[in-house]
C-alpha positions, 0 to 999 in steps of 0.5 A: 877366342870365343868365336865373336865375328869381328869381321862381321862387326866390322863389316856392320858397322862400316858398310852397313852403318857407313862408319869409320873404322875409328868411329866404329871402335869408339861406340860403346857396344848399346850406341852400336846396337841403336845405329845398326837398329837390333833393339828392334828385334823380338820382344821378351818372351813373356808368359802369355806369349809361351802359352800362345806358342805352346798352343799353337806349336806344342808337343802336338803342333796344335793338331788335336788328333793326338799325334805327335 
């Protein structure tokens, strides 16, 4: 098995999502995506937003006092 939590899923969509287990197994996995509301996670990394992170978090942590 690859390890993918079908209790966890299951759990979501159950509880969480107040479905039937019928219901539930009849989703495909974008409809489940949009009732637990995961399409609202972090936007893609795009270059500007690395460039962002790299100065702020880069290889010195944003400091300028040349320590790693």
């Amino acid at each position: 098995m690859s390890g993918f939590d079908w209790a966890g899923l299951l759990r979501a969509g159950t509880q969480g999502a107040g479905l039937k287990p019928h219901e539930l197994w009849a989703l495909t996995p974008h409809e489940l995506t949009l009732i637990l509301g995961v399409e609202r996670s972090a936007p893609p990394l795009t270059r500007a937003r690395l460039m962002e992170l790299d100065a702020q978090y880069g290889q010195n942590g944003g400091r300028d006092d040349g320590y790693l």
